[in-house]
N, C-alpha and C positions, 0 to 999 in steps of 0.2 A: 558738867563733865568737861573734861579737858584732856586733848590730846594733843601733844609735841612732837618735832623731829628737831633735829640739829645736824648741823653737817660741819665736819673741822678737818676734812678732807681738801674741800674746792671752795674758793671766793664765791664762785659761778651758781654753787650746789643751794639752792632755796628753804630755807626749814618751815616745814607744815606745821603749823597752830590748829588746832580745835579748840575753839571759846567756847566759856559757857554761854548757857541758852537760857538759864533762871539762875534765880536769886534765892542762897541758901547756901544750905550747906547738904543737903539729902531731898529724896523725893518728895519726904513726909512732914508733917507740921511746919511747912512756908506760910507763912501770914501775909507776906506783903503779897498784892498780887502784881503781876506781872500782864507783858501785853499777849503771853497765852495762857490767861484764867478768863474765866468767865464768870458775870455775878449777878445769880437773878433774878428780875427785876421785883419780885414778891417776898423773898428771903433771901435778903442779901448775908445773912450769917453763911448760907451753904458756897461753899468754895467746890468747881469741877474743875478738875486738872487735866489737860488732854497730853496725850505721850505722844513722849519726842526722841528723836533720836540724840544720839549722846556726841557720834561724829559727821564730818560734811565729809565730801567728795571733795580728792584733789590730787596733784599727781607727784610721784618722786622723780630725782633724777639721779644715774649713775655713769661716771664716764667709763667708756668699751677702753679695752685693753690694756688692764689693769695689771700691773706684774707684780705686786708687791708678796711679804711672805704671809701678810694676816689679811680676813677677809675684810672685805669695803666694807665701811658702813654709810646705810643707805638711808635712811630715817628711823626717827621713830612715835609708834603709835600710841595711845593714851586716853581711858575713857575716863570720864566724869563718876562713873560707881568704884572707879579704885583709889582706896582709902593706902595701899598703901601697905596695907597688913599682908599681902600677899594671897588673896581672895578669889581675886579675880586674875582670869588666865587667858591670853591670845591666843587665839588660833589664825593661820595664815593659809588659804587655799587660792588654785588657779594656773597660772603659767606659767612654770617654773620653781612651784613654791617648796618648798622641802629639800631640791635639787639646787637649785642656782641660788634661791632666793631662802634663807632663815629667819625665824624669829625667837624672840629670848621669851619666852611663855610669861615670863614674872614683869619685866620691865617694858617689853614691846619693843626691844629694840630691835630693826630688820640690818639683813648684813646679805650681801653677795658675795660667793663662796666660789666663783668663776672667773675669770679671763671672758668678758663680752665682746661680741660684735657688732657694731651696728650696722655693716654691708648685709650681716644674714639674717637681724631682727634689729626692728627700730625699737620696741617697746611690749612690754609685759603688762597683763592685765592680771590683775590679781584680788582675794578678798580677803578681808579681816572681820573679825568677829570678838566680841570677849563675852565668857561666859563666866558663872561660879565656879570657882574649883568644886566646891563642897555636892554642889548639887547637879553640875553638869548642863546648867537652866542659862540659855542665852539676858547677858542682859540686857544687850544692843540690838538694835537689827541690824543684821551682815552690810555691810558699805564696801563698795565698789573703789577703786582706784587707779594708776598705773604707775609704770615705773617705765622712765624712758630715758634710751643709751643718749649719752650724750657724745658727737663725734668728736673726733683727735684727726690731725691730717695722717692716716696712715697707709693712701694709698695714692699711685703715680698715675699722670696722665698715661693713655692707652690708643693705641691705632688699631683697632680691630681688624677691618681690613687691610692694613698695609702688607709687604711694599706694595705701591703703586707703580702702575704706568701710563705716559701719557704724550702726546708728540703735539708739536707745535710748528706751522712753517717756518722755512729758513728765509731770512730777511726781514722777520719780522719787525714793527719797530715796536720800541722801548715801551714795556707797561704794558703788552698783550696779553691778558690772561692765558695764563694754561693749563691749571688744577688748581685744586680747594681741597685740602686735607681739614679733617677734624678729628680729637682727639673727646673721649671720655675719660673722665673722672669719677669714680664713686665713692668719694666723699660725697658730704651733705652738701649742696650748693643753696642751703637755708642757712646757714651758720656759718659763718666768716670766710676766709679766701680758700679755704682747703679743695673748694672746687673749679676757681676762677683762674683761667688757664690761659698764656699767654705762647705765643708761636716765635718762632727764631729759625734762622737759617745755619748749619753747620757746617755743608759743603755743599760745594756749588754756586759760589761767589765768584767771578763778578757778574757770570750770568743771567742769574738768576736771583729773585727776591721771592721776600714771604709778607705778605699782612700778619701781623703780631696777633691782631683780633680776630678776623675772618678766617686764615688760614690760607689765604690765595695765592698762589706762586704765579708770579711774573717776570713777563721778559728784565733783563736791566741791559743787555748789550746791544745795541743798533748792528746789522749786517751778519749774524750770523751764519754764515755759510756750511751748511750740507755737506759738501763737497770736500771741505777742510774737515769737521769735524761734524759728527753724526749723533753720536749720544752722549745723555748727559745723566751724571749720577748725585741725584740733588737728597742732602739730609737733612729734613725736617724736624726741631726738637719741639717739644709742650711743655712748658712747666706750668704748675700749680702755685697757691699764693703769690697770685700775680707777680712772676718773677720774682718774687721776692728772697734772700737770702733762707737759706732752710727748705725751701723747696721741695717738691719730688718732681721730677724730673721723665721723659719718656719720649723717644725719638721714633723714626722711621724713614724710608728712603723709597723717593719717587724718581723712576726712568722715563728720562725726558729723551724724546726723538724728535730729531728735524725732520719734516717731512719737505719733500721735492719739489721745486718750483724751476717752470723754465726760465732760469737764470744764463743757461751756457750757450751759445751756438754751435750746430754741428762745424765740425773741421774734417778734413781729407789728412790725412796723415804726410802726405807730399801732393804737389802738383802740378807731376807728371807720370802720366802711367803705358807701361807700351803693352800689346795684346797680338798675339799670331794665329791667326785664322786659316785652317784650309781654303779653297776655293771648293772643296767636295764638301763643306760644312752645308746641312739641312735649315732651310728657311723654317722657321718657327723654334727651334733647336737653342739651347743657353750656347754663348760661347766665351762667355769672361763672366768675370763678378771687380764689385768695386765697391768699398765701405768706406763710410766717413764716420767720425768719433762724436760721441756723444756724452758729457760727463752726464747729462741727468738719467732720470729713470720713468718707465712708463711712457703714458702717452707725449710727455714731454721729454721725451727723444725718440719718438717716433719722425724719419727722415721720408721725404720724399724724392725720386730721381727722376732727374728731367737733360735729354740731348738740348742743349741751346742751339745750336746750328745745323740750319735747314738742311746744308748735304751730308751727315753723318744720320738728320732725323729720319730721313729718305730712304738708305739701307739699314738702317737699324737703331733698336727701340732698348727699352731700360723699364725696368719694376723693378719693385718693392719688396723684397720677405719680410715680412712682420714680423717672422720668430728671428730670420738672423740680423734685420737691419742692413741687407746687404743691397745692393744693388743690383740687379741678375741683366744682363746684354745680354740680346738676342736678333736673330738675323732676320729681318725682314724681306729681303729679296736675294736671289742666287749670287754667287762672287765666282767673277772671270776672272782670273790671275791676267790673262792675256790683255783686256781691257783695260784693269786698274789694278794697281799692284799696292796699295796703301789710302787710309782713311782716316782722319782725324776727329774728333768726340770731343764736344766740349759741355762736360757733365757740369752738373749743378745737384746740390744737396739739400732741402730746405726742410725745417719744422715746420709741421702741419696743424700745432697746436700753440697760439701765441696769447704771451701774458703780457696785456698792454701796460702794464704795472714795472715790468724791466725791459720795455721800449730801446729805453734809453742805452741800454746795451747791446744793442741789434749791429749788424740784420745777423738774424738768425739762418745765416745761411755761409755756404761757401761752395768753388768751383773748383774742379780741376781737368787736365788734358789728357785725353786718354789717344792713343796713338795706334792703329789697327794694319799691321802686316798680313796682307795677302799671299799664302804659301799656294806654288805650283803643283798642281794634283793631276796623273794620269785620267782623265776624263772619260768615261766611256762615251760613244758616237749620239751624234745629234741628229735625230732626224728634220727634216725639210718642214713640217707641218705635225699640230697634235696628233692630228689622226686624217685619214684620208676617205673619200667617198670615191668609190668606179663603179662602173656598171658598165654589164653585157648580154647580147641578146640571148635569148632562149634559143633551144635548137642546133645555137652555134657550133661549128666543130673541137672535137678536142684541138687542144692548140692555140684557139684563140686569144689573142693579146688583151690582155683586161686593163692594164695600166703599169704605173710602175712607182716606187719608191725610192726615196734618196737622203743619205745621211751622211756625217764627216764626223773626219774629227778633230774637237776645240779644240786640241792643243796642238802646241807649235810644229812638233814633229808631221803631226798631217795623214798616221797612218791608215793603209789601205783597209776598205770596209767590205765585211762579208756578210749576206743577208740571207739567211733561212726564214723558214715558216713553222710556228710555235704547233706543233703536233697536237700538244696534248688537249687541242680546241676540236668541237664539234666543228665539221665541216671542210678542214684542211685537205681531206682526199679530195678534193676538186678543184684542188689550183696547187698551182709548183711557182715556183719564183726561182730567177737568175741570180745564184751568189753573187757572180760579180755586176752585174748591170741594176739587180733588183727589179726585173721584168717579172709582171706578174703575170700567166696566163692559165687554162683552164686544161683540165687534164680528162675532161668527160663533156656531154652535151649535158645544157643544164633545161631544166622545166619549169616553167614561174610559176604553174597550178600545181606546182608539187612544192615549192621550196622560192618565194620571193625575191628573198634577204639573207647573205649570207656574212657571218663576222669571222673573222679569223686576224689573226696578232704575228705580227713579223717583226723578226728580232734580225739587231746589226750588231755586230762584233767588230774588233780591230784584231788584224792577223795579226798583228807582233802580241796583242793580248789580248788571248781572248776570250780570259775572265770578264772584261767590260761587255758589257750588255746592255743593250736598251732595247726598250718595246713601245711600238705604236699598233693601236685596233686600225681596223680597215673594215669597211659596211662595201659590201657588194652586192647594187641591186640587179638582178635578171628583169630587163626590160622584157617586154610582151611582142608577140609576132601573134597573127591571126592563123591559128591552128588549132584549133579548137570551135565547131560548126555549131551555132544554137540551136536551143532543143525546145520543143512546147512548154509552157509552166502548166503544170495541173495537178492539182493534189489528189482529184476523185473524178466519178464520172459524173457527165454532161446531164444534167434530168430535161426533158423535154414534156412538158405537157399534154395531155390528149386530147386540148381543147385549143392545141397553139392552131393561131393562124399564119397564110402567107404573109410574108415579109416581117415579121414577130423575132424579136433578139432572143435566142435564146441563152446564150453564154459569152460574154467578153474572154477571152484567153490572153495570154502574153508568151515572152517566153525568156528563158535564161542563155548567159552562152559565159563562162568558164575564163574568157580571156579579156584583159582588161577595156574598161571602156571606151579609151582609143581605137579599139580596132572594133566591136560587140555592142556596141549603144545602142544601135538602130539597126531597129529590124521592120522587114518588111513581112507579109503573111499571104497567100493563094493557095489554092486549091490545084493537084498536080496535074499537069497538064496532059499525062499522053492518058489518063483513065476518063471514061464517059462524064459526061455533065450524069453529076448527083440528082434525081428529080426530088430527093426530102429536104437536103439541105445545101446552102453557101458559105460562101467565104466574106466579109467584107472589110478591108484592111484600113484601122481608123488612122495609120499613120502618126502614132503616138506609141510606140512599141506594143499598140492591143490591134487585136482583130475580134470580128462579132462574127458569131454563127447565125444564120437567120434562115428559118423553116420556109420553103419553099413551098409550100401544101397546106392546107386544109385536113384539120384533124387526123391525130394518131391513136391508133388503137394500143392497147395494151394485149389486148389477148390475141389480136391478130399477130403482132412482131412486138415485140419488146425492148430488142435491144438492134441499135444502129453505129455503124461505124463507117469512120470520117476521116480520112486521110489531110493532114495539112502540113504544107512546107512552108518553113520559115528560113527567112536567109537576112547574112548579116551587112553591114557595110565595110568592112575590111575590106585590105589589100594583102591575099586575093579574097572576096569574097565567097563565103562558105555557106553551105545551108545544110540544109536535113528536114527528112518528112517523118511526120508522127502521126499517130494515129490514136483519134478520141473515140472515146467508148462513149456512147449517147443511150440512156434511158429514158425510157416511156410511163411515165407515171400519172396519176390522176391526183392534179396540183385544185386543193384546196378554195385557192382565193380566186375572184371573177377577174383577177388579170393574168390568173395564172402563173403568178410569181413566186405564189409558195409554194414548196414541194413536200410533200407527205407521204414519198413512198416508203420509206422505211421509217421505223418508229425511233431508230438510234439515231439515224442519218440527223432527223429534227433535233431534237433534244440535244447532238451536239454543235450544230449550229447558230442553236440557241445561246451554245456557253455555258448549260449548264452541267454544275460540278456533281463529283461521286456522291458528295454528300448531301447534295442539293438535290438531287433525283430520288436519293433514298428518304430525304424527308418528303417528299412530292409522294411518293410511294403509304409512306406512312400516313397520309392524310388522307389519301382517298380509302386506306383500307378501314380507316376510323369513320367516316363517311358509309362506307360498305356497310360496317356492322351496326351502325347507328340507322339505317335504313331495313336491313336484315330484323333488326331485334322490332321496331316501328310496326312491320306487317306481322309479322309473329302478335305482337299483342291484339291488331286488329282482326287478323284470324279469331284472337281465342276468347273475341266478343261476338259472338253469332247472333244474329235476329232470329225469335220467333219464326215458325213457318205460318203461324196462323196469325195475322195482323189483328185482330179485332178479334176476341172470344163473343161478342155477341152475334158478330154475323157469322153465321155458318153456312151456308147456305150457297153461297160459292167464294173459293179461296182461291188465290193465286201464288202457289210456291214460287218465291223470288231468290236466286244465288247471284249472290255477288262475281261473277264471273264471266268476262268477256271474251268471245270466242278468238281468234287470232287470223281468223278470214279461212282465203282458200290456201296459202301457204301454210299454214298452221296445221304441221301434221303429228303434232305430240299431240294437241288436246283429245283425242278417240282414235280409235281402233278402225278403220276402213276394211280392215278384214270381215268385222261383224258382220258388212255388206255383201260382202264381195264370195262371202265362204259362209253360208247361217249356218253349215254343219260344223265347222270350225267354232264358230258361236256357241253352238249347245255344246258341242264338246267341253268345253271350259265353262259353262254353266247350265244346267238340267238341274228341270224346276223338277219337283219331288209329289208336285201333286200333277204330271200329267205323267201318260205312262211314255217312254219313250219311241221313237220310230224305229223303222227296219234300219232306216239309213243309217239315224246315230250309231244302231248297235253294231253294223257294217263298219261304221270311223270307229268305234271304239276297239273292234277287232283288230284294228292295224291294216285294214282295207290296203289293197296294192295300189291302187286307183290313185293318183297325187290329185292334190286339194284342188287345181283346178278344174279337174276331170270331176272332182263332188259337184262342185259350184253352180257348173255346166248344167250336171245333173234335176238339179233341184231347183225347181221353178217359184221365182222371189215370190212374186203374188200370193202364191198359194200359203208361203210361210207368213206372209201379213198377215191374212183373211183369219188361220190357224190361229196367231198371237192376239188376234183382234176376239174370236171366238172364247178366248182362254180366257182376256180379262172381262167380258163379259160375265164368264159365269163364274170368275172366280169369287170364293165366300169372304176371301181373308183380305181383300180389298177395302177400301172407305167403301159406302153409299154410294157419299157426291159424287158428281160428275170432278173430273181430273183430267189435265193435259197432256198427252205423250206425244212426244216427237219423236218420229224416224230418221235417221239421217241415210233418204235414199232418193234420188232422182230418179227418175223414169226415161226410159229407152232414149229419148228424144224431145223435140219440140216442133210443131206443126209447122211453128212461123220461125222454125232455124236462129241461127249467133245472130243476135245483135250488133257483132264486133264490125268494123271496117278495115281487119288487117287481111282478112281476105277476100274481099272485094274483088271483081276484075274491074272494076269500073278503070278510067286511064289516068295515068299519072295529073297532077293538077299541078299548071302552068305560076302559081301563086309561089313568090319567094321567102322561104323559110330564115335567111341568113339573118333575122335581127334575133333569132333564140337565141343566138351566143352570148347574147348580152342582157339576156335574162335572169342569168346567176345559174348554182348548181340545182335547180329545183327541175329545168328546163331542159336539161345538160343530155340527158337519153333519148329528149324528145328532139333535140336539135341533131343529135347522131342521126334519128329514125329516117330524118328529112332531108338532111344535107347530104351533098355531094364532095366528093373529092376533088379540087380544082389544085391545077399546074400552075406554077407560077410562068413560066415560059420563058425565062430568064436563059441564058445558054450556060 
């Protein structure tokens, strides 16, 4: 089988063969065999034919845009079963096949029926087949192929991104890169130059250049300046088939910018400049401006201003605005017209940003004279000093001359000055000043324990104007005089001990005094002299502005006197010296510690000289009450575990009823009833036993008897009620057996052998001295009252 194409279109266009594959002329009755027969090896008469396909695999070509008026022809196909007779019929399917791509059913020839592209498809996949007409029975197996566009140059270099932009310094030199433009093509760049693209410069020569191959635009001119000329409009062209004639063609345009380099020095536009200043001009205040030129931009004309000479640096100084580039003058210290009437400035301009690369064009700088007239200004009055200090005594009379003040005035004329006192101050109603002298004196007596320091602001005017004004403060201190007598310091009363002995400190005092320490520092302290010698207590002055109280006697009672008072003068050392008597409240208290230094008669008094705080007391509080109930809840449980009355259930025999309960002595008058004693009809009253029958007498108390309970008492002889109660439990039935213990609680009339006691004694006092109890501690303290004596100190 055989199958052909031919092509009579293109030189370029390839014609497909399909050879045959055996020897013959049809599938059947081949004798010869071939290299796909098989023969074997037991009967070689039998011949096996294996199937083959009839065509190979391989591909068409067609060139894209096509314009003619009949359609391309593009190969054609051919099997080995066509005889020829018209039998056998193509069939064509896949991409494009029916649409773009035809076939002639009888001959095989295929034809494109389109205008292709090969930017929007390279190549067609397609199948062939030939079957019988007659029977519609393949007689091939379907084969695979393609058909692929063959490119034409018919499309132009392209700048997808362009225009461009792009800056380059000024001065650059020759050959410094500055962009890289590329250009696509979509032709095929597999097939001859339709895609190989070469670069050219169109404008923008002598400039600037282009690399042909790369596309790079570079410098070509040495020194371009900025300054002169800024941008530049460069057009870039691409052609395809390497420049070659026929070409296509495809341009674009890059904006080139010079960027700034400090190439230029600041300059002063002239150099000499003149400037007019008041003399009333404000220190710190602008008073001129001054700018120098600058061709560049940015920080490479940024200028700096600088005074070169020392006597213009002196009164006045120069900065910088960054936004205007200016130079701002300003006044450093005040201008006297009268002094100096003209200043001269010798500015300087400099870049603060140098490119050592145009050195060689320096200096980056320049000067000029700036010339400064001093204008004469009506000046308001100067006073003598910023401010003033005077002072006067206390006491003093209205009138008094405090001091005084003095101003002029700078300017030449010299007119006369007038001085008032600024009202609207605290403290002005106590002093008046002289308009024309400026005598300052006081218009009331002043007090330096009411008012120390006094400020008030005096103002001076010139008559002929006397809108000018000026103000100076003035501090006036009131010196101290000794008029005012020291007093006791004391914040509470004196506590004295019950257990103080003679000669015993009881309290260091001091005292205050109102008037400064020059005249009040030192004090002295006694006891006043026309009232009797105190026998409790003294004075004794440590000569350190304290004096000590000291107990003159032996032991104070509280419940005898409690409270004592103490007259004491204290006097100061001024001229004249002053004093005054006070008088101490002294308490009697029963002090804690064996030196008798603590005191503990009030419960607040302690706790606040302990220092402690509100809340510090209330937690102190809350502890013990948590304490309390934790001890509270402790006997409750131990109550409500009772012992057995009977110890031992085997012995019976005699028992001992045990209560945990300890009596409280003879003070102990809660634990029983001493009425029971003292009134036994008052006793039965509140209890009658039910098995005896009652007396005349209970039924006499039960009546409401007139007779008072002690007139009962009197009545009814105790004995007899024993002997009765003793009889009763005798024969009572509803009692134990055993023998049982009862206590009475009743003493009898008296005692044969009288008190044991020795406080009633008359025996005679005993010569033996008791005075070391005191230093026995508090255990001893009642016993050392019982024994000691009162003793004088004898002191006058």
């Amino acid at each position: 089988m055989r199958i052909s194409s031919t092509s009579c279109l293109c030189p370029f266009l390839v014609c497909l063969c399909f050879v045959p594959h055996c020897y013959g002329n049809g599938h059947h009755g081949v004798e010869i065999p071939s290299r796909n027969q098989t023969r074997h090896p037991e009967a070689e008469s039998e011949v096996h034919h294996r199937p083959k396909r009839g065509w190979i695999w391989n591909q068409f070509f067609v060139l894209e845009e096509h314009i003619g008026p009949d359609a391309q022809y593009v190969g054609k196909l051919h099997s080995n079963s066509d005889k020829g007779d018209g039998s056998v019929r193509y069939i064509l399917s896949g991409e494009g096949a029916g649409t773009i791509f035809i076939i002639d059913e009888i001959t095989g020839d295929i034809h494109a029926t389109k205008s292709l592209d090969r930017e929007r498809k390279t190549h067609y996949v397609l199948h062939a087949q030939a079957i019988d007409r007659y029977t519609d029975k393949p007689l091939e197996p379907e084969s695979e192929f393609i058909i692929k566009v063959q490119d034409i140059n018919d499309n132009a270099p392209k700048f997808p991104d362009g225009p461009f932009v792009a800056a380059v310094p000024e001065m650059s030199e020759v050959g410094t890169s500055v962009f890289q433009v590329t250009a696509t093509d979509a032709d095929d760049p597999t097939y001859g130059n339709s895609a190989r693209v070469v670069y050219s410069i169109l404008q923008g020569q002598p400039y600037f250049s282009v690399d042909p191959k790369t596309g790079i635009i570079r410098t070509a001119l040495a020194n371009m300046d900025r300054e002169a000329r800024e941008h530049y409009a460069v057009v870039i062209q691409a052609k395809d088939m390497a420049g070659q004639v026929g070409g296509l063609s495809g341009s674009t345009t890059v904006n080139i910018t010079l960027t700034d380099v400090n190439d230029n020095p600041p300059r002063f536009p002239q150099k000499n400049y003149q400037l007019y200043v008041p003399e009333s001009a404000q220190v710190g205040r602008p008073v001129g401006k001054i700018k120098a030129s600058d061709e560049d931009l940015g920080i490479n004309a940024e200028i700096k201003y600088s005074i070169i000479n020392t006597d213009g640096a002196s009164v006045f100084s120069v900065a910088t605005d960054r936004d205007t580039r200016e130079g701002i003058i300003s006044l450093k210290k005040p201008l006297n017209y009268e002094k100096k009437k003209m200043y001269t400035l010798h500015l300087e301009g400099a870049n603060t940003h140098l490119d050592p690369r145009f050195s060689y064009l320096g200096p980056f700088k320049d000067t000029a004279t700036l010339k400064i007239t001093v204008g004469d200004v009506d000046e308001p009055p100067v006073f003598s000093l910023d401010h003033y200090i005077m002072d006067v005594y206390e006491n003093a009379p209205a009138g008094t001359e405090v001091g005084a003040v003095m101003a002029r005035d700078p300017d030449s004329a010299s007119s006369a000055i007038r001085y008032f006192i600024d009202r609207d101050r605290r403290g002005h109603e106590y002093f008046n000043i002289d308009a024309h002298s400026g005598v300052i004196k006081t218009t009331q007596s002043l007090d330096r324990e009411e008012m120390a320091w006094y400020n008030i602001t005096v103002m001076a005017s010139e008559v002929d104007n006397p809108s000018l004004v000026s103000h100076v403060p003035i501090m006036v201190q009131v010196l101290d005089v000794n008029d005012n007598p020291p007093e006791v310091a004391t914040d509470s009363e004196v506590i004295v001990c019950e257990s103080s002995r003679p000669g015993q400190v009881i309290q260091t005092i001091g005292a205050v005094d109102k008037d400064d320490f020059a005249n009040g520092f030192r004090f002295s302290f006694s006891l006043p002299s026309n009232l009797p010698i105190n026998p409790n207590f003294t004075l004794r002055d440590n000569e350190d502005n304290t004096a000590s109280i000291v107990a003159r006697r032996r032991r104070f009672s509280r419940t005898s006197q409690e409270l004592y008072r103490l007259a004491v003068v204290v006097r100061d050392s001024g001229e004249p010296a002053l004093s005054s008597t006070g008088t101490l409240t002294l308490r009697v208290c029963t002090c804690g510690g064996t030196s008798g230094s603590a005191r503990t008669c009030q419960t607040g008094a302690f706790l606040s000289s302990a220092g402690l705080s509100t809340g510090a007391l209330i937690a102190i509080l809350l502890c013990v009450a948590i304490l309390l109930a934790i001890v509270v809840l402790f006997t409750a449980l131990r109550k409500g575990k009772k012992e057995p009355l009977i110890v031992s259930e085997e012995d019976v025999r005699e028992n001992v009823v045990t209560y945990d309960d300890e009596g409280g002595g003879e003070e102990d008058t809660e634990a029983f009833d001493i009425l029971a004693l003292r009134n036994p009809a008052g006793a039965e009253e509140l209890k009658i036993r039910r098995d005896v029958q009652p007396e005349r007498v209970w039924r006499a108390v039960a009546r409401g008897s007139p007779s008072p309970p002690s007139a009962v008492a009197d009545a009814v002889d105790v004995c007899a009620i024993l002997s009765r109660r003793l009889e009763e439990a005798d024969n009572d039935t509803s009692v134990p057996p055993y023998d049982s213990l009862q206590t009475y609680a009743y003493e009898g009339q008296g005692s044969p052998s009288d008190s044991i006691s020795s406080l009633g004694s008359l025996a005679p006092p005993s010569d033996l001295d008791y005075s070391h109890l005191d230093q026995w501690g508090p255990e001893f303290q009642k016993l050392a009252e019982l024994y000691g004596e009162d003793q004088v100190d004898g002191a006058p």
